[in-house]
Rosetta silent file (secondary structure, phi, psi, omega in degrees, C-alpha in Angstrom):
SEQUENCE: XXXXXXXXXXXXXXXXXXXXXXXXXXXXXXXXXXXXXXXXXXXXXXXXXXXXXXXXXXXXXXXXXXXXXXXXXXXXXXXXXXXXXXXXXXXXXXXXXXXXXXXXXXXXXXXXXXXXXXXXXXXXXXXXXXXXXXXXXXXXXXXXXXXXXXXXXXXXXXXXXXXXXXXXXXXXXXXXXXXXXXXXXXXXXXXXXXXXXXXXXXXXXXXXXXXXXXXXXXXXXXXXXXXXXXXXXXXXXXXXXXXXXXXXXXXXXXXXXXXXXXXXXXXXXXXXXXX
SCORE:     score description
SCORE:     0.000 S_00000001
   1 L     0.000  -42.590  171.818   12.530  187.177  -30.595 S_00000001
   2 H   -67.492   -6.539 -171.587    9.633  185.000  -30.696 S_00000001
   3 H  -106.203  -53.142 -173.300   10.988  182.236  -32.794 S_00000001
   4 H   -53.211  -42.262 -171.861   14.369  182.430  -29.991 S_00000001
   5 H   -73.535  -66.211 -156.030   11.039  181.591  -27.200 S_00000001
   6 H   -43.851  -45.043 -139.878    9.571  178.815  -29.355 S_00000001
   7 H   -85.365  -39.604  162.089   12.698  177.197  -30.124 S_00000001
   8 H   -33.875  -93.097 -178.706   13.736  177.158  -26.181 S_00000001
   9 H   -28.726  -29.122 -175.998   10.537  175.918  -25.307 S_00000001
  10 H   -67.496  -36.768  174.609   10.751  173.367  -27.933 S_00000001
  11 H   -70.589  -28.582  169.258   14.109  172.248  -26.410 S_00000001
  12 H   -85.033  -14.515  174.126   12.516  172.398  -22.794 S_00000001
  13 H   -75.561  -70.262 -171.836    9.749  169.426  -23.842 S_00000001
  14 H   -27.445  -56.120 -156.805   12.521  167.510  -25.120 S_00000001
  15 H   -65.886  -47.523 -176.384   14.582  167.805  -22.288 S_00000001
  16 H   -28.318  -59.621  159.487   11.646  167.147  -20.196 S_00000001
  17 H   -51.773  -49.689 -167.387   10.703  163.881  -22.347 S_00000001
  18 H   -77.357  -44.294  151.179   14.222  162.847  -22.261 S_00000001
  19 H   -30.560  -35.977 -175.744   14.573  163.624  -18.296 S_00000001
  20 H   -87.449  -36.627  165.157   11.702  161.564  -17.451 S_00000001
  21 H   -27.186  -96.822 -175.962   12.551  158.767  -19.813 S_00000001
  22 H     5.283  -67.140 -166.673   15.819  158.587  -17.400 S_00000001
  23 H   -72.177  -13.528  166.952   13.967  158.526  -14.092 S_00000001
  24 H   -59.293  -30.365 -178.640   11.935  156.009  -15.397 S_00000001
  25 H   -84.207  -49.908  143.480   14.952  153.803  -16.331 S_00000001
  26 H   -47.766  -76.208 -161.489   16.694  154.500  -13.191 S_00000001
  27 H   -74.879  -11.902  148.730   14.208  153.682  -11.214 S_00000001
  28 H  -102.920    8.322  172.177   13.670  150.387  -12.680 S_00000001
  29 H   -93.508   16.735  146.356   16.965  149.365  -13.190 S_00000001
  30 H   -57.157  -78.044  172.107   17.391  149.974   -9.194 S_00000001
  31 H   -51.049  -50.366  171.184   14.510  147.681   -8.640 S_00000001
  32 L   -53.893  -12.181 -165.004   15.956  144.785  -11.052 S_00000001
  33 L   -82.983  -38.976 -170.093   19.024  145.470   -8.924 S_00000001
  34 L   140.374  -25.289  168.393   17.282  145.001   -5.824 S_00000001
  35 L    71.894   33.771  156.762   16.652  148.004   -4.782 S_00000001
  36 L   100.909  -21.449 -179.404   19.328  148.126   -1.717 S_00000001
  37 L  -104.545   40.861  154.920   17.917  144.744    0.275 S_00000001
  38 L    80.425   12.981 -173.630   20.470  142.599   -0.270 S_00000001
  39 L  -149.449  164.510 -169.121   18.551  140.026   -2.025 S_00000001
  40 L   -73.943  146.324  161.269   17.400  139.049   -5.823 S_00000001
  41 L   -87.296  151.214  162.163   14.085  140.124   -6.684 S_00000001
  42 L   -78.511  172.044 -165.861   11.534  137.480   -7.866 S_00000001
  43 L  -139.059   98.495  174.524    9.599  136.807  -10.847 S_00000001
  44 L  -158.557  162.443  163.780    6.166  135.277  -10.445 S_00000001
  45 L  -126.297   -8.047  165.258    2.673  136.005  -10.963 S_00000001
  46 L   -67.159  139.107  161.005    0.944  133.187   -8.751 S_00000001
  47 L   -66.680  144.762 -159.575    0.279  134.816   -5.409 S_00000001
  48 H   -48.238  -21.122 -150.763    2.554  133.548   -2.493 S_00000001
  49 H  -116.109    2.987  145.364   -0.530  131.457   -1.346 S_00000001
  50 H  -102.631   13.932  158.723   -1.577  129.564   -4.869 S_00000001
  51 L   -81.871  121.995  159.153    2.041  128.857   -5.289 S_00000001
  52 L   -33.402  128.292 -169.888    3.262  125.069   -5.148 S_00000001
  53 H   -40.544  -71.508 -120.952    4.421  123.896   -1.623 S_00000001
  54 H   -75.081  -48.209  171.205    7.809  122.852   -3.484 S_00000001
  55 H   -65.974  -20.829  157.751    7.970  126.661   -4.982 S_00000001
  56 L   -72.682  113.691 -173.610    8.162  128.202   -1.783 S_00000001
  57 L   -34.182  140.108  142.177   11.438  128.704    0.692 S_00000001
  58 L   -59.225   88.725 -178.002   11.565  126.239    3.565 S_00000001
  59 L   -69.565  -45.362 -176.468   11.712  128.486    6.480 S_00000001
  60 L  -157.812  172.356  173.565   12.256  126.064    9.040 S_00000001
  61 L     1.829 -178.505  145.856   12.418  122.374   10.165 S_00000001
  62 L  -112.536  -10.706  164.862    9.948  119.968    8.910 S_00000001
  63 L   -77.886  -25.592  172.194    9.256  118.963   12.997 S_00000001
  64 L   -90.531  -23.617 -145.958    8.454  122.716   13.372 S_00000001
  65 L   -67.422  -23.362  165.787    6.362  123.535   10.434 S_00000001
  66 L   -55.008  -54.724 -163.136    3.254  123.239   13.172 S_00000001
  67 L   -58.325  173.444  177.090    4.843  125.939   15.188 S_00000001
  68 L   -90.195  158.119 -153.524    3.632  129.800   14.567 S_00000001
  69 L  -106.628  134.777 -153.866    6.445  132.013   12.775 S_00000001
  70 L   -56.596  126.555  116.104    8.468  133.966   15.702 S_00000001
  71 L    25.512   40.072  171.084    7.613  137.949   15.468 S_00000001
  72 L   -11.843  130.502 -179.373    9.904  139.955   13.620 S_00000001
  73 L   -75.159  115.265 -165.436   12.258  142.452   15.368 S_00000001
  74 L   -43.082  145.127  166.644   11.241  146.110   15.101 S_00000001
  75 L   -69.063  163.969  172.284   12.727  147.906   12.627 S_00000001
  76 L   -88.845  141.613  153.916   15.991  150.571   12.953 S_00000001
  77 H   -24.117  -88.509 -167.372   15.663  154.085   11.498 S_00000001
  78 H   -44.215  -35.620  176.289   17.864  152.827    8.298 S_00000001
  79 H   -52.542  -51.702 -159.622   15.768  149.704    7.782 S_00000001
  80 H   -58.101  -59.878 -172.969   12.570  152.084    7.672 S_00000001
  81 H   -44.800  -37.397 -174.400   14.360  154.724    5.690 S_00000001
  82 H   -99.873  -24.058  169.433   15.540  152.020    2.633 S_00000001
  83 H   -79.103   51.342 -149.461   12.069  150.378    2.795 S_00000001
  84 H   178.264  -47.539 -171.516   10.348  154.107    2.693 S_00000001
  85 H   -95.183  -20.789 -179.640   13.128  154.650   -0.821 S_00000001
  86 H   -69.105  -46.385 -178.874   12.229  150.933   -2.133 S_00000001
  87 H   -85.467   -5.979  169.853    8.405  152.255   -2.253 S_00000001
  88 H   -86.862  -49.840  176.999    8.716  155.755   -3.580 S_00000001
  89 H   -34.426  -49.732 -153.491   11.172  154.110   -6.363 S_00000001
  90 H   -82.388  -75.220  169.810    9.219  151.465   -7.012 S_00000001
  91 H   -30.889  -55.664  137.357    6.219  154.310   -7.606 S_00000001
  92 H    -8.195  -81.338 -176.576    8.445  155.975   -9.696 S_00000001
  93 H   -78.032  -19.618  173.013    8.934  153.462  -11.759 S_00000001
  94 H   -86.748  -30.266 -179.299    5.166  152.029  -12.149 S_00000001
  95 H   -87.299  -24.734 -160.948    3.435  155.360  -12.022 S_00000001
  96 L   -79.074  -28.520 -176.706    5.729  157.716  -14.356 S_00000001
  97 L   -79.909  -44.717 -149.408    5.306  156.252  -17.728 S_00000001
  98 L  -109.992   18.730  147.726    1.360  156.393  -17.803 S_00000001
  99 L  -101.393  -21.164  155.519    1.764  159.827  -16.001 S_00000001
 100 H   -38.268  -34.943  153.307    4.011  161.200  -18.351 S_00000001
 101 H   -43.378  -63.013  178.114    1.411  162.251  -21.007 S_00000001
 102 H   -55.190  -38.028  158.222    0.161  164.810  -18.557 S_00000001
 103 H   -89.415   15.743  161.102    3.149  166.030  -17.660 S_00000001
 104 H  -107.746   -0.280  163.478    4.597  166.791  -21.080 S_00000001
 105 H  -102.761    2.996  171.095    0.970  168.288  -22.092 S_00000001
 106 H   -68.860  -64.270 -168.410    1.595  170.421  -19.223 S_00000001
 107 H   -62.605  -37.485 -153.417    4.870  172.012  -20.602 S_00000001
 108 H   -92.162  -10.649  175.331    3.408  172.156  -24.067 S_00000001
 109 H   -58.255  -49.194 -170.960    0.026  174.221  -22.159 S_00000001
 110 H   -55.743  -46.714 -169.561    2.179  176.473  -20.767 S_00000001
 111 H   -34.753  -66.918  156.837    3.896  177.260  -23.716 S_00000001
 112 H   -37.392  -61.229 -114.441    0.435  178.473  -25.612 S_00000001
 113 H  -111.020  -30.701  169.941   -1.045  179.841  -22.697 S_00000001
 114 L  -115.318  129.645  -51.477    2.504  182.334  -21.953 S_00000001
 115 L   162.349  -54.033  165.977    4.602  182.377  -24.795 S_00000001
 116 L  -120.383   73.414  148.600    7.495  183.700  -22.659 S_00000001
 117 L  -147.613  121.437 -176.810    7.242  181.855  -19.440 S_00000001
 118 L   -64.161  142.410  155.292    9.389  178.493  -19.361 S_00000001
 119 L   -81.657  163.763  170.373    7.459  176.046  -17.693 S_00000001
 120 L  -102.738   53.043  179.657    7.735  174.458  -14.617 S_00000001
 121 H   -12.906  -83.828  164.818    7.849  171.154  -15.513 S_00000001
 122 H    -6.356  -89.123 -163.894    9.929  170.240  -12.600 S_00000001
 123 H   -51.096  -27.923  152.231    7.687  171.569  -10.457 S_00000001
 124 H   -46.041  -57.619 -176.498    4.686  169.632  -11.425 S_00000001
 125 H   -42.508  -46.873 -169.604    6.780  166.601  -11.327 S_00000001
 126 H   -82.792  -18.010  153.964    7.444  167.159   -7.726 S_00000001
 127 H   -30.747  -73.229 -165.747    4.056  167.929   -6.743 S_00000001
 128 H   -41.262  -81.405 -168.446    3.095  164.196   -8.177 S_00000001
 129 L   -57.311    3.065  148.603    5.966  162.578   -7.120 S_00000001
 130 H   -54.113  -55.418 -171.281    5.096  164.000   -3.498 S_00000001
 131 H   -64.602  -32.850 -172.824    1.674  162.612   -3.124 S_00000001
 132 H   -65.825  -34.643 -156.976    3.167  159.083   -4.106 S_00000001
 133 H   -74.062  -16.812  157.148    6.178  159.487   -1.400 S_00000001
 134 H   -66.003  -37.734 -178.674    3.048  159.911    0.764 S_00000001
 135 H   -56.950  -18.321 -170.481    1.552  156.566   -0.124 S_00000001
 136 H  -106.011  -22.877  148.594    4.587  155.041    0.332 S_00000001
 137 H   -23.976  -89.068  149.813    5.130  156.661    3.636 S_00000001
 138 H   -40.654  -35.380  150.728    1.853  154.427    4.490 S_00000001
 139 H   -32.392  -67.589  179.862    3.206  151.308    2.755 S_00000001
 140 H   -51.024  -44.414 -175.435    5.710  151.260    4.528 S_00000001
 141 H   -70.793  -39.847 -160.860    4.164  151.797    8.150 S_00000001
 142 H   -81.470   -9.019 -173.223    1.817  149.195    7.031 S_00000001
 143 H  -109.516  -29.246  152.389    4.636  146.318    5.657 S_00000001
 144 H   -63.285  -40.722  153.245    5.914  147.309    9.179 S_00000001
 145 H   -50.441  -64.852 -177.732    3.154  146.003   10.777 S_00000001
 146 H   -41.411  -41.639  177.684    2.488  143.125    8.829 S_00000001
 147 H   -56.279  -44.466 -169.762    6.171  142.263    9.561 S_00000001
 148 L   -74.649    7.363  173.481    5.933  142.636   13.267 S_00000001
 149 L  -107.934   -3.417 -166.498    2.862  140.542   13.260 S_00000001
 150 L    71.684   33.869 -150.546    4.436  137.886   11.015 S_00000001
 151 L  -103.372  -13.016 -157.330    1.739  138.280    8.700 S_00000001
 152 E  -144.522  140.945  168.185    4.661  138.571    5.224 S_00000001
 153 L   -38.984   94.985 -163.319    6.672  136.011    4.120 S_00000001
 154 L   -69.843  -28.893 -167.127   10.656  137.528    5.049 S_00000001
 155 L   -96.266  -10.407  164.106   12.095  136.343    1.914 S_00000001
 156 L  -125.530   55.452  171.089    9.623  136.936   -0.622 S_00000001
 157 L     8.688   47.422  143.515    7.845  139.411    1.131 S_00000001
 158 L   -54.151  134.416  158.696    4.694  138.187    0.483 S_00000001
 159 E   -47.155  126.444  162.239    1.085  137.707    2.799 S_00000001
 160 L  -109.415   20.913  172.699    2.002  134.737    4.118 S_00000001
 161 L  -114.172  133.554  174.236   -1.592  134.355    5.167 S_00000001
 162 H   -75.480  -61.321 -179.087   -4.513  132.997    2.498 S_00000001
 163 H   -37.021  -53.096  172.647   -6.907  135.131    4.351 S_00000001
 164 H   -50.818  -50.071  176.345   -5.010  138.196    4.126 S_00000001
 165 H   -72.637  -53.468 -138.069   -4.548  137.727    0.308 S_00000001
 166 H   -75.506  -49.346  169.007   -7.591  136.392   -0.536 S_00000001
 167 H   -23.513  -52.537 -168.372   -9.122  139.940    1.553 S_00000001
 168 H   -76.926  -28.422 -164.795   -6.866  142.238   -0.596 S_00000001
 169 H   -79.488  -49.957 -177.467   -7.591  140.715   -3.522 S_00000001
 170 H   -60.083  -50.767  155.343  -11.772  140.716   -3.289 S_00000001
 171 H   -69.048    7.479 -172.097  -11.249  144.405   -2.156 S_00000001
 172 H  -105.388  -46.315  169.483   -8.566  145.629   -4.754 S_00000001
 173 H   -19.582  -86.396 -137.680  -11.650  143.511   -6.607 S_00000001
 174 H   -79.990  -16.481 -174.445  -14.432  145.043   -5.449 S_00000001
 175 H   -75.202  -28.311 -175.880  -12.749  148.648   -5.698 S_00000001
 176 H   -42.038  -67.403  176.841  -11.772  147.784   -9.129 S_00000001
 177 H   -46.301  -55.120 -173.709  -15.619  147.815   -9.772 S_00000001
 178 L   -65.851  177.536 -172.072  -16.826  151.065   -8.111 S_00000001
 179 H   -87.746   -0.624  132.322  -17.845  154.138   -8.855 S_00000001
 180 H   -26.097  -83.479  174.432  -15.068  155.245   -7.033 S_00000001
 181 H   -54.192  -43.290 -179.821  -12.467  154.179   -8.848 S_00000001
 182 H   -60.789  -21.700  179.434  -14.276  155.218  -12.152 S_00000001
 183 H   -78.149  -37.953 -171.217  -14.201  159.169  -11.079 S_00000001
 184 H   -65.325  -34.761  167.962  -10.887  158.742  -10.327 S_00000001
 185 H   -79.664  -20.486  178.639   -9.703  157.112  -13.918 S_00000001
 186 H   -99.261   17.076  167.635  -11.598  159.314  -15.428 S_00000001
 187 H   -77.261  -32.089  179.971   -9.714  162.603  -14.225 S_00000001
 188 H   -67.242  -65.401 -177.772   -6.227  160.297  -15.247 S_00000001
 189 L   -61.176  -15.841 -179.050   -7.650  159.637  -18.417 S_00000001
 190 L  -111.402   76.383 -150.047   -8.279  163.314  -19.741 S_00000001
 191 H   -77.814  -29.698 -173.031   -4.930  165.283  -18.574 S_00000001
 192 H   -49.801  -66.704 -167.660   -6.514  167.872  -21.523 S_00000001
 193 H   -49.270  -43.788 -153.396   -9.774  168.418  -19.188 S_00000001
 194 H   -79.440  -23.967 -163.220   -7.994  168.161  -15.946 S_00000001
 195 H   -73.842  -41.690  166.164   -4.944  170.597  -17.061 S_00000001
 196 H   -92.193   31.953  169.785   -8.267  173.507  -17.791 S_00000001
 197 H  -110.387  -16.071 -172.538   -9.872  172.642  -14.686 S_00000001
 198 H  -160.072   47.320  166.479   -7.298  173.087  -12.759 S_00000001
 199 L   -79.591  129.405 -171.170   -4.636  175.244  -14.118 S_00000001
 200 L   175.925  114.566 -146.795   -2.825  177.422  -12.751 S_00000001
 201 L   -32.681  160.258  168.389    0.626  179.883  -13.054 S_00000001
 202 L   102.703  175.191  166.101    3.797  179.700  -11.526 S_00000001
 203 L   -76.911  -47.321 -140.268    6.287  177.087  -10.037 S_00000001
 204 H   -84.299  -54.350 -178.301    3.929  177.197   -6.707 S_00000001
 205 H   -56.831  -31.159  162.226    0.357  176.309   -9.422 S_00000001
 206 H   -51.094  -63.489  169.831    2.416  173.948  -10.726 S_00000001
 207 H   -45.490  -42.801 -176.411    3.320  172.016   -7.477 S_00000001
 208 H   -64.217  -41.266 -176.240   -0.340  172.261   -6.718 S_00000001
 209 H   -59.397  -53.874  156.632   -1.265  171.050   -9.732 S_00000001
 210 H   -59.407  -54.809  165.770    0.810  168.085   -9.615 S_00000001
 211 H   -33.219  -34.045  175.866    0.138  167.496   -6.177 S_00000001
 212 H   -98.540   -7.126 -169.760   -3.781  167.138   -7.119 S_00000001
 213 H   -85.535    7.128 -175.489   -3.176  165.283  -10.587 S_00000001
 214 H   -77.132  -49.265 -177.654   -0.589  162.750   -7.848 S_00000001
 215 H   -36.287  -49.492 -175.563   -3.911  162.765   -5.583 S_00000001
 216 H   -66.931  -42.824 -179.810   -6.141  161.603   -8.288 S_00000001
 217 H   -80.126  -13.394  169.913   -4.055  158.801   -9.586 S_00000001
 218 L  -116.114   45.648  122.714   -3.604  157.140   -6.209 S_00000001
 219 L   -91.596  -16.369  143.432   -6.745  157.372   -5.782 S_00000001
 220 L   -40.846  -44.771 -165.031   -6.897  155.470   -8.855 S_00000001
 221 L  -133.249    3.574  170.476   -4.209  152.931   -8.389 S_00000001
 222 H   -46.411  -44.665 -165.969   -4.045  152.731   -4.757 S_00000001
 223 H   -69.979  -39.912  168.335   -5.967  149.400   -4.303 S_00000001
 224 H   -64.549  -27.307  157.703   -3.430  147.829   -6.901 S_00000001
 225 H   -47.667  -84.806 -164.124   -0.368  148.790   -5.094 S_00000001
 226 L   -55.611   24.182  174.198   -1.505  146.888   -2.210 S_00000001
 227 L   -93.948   15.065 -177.556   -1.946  144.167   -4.222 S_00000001
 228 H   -96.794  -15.710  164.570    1.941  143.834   -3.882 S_00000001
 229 H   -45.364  -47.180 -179.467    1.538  142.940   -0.582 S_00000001
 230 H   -63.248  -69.510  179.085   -0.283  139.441   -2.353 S_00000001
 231 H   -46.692  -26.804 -156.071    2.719  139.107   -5.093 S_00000001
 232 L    95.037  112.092  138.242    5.856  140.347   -2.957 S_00000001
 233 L     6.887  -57.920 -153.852    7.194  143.400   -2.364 S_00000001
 234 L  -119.507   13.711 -162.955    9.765  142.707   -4.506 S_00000001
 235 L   -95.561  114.338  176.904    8.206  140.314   -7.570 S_00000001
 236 H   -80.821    4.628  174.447    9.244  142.084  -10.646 S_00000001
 237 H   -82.849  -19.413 -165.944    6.853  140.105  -12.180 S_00000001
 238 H   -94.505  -46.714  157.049    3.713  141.601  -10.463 S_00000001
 239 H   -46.126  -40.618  149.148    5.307  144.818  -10.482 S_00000001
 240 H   -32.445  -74.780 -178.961    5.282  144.807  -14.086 S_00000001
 241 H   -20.790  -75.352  172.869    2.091  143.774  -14.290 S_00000001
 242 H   -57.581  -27.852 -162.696    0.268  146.178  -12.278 S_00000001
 243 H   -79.608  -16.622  165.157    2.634  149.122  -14.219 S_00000001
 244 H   -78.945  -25.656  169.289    0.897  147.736  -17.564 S_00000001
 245 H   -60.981  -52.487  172.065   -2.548  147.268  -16.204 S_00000001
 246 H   -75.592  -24.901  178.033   -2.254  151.094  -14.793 S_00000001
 247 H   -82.701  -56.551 -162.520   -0.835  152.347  -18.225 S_00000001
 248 H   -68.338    4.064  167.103   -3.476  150.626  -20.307 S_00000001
 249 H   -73.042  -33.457 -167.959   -6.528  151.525  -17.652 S_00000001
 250 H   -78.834  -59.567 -143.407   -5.008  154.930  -18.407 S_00000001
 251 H   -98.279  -43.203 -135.771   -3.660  155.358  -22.341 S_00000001
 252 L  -106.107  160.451  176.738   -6.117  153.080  -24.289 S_00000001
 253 L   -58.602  -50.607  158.190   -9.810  154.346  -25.371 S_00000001
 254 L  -102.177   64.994  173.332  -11.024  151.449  -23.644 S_00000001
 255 H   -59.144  -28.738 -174.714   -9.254  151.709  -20.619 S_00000001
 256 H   -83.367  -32.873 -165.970  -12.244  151.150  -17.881 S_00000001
 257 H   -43.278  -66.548 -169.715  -13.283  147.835  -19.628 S_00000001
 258 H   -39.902  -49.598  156.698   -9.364  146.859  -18.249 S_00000001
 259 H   -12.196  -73.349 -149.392  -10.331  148.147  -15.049 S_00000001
 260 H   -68.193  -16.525 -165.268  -13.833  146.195  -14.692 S_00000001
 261 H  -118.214   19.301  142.433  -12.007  143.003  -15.976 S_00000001
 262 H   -74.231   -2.089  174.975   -8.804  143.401  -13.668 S_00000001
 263 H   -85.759  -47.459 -157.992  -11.795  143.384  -10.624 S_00000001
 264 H   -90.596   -4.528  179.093  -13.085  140.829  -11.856 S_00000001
 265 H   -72.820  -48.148 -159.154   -9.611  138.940  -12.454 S_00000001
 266 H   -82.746  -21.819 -176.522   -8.973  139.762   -8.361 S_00000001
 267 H   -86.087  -34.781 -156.888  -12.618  138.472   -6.764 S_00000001
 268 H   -70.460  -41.397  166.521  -12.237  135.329   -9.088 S_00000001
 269 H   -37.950  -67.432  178.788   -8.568  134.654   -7.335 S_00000001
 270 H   -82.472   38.489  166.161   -9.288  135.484   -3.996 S_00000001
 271 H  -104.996  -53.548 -165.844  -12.705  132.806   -4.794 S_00000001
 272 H   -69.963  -32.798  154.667   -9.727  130.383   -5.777 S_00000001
 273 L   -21.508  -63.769 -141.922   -7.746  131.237   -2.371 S_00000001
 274 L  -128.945   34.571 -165.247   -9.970  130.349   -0.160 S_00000001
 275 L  -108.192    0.000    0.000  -12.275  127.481   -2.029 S_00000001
């Protein structure tokens, strides 16, 4: 009877590994697609505002280029709704690989710590992926602002302000740096410590549990997100970036050094912004 439980369990981390692989895959081959807004995504890593004039769209005239750029027209429900699935996808796909260690050392806790009780993988997942669909709740209200002030760039959805960028970047910077961030990578970095600190049975400890290890990591990686605000929305190059930057502050032994010298990558930029 006990060998019939192992060999289940053994079959639920696989599926579990092989499930997440998926949404991971899905959710970026969505984004290469476009992710629903009717336009290609780009590939750059200068920020919109150290990019050559010549590299940028021509928005209007060259007799207008004085005037200020009209206001954007509030969004409809549906606009809000597909930018509000472009940022939990997009989370999805940058946060799930270098969160995946925890949750497949989850299922293998459970296993040891109840013998016969399937885990609830799932539910952990959805815990996480909760806390993100709040951040991207806020993303979204906030790339709704920016629009209606004319503050982002419509086609590469960029700051179309130097100020703006150079700001996120010296505070994505300076957060980079704190002791802040450092509590926060190091609960991300140890899912062994965090899974017996804060363990705990069921589907419903599970959700919680995911819900605080989602909590932790965007408190972690929050400041980096908005750096897509600098890059575009939509730059699969920056996206990339940051989802390698967040796995190896995460995965590798010397993960904070990547940290401190991604801070120090972001004040020296936004120095070159605004010099």
């Amino acid at each position: 009877m006990r060998t019939e439980v192992e060999a289940v369990l053994a079959r639920h981390r696989i599926l579990s590994l092989a499930a997440l692989a998926t949404l991971i895959l899905l959710a970026w081959g969505w984004l290469l697609l476009g992710a629903g807004m009717d336009m290609a995504p780009m590939a750059s890593l200068a920020p919109a505002g150290l990019q050559p004039p010549d590299a940028m769209p021509d928005p209007m005239p060259d007799s207008t280029m004085a005037m200020p750029m009209p206001a954007a027209s509030p969004w409809t429900a549906a606009q809000f709704a597909l930018t509000l699935a472009m940022w939990w996808v997009m989370m999805v796909a940058m946060m799930l690989p270098s969160a995946a260690p925890t949750i497949l050392l989850y299922a293998r806790a459970v296993s040891h710590r109840e013998i016969e009780t399937r885990p609830a993988t799932e539910s952990f997942l959805a815990g996480y992926l909760l806390v993100w669909g709040l951040f991207s709740l806020l993303a979204t209200i906030a790339q709704g602002w920016l629009s209606a002030a004319a503050m982002l760039a419509p086609m590469a959805m960029a700051s179309s302000s130097r100020w703006l960028s150079a700001g996120l970047l010296a505070a994505a910077g300076l957060y980079q740096l704190s002791p802040w961030k450092d509590a926060c990578l190091r609960q991300c970095r140890n899912p062994a410590v965090f899974l017996s600190r804060y363990y705990r049975p069921g589907r419903t400890g599970a959700l919680r549990m995911g819900m605080v290890h989602g909590a932790w990591c965007v408190g972690c990686c929050w400041m980096l997100m908005v750096l897509l605000f600098v890059g575009g929305i939509m730059n699969i190059a920056w996206i990339a970036l940051l989802t390698l930057l967040v796995a190896l502050e995460k995965l590798l032994p010397w993960g904070r050094f990547v940290s401190l010298a991604t801070g120090l990558a972001c004040i020296g930029l936004a120095v070159m912004l605004v010099a």
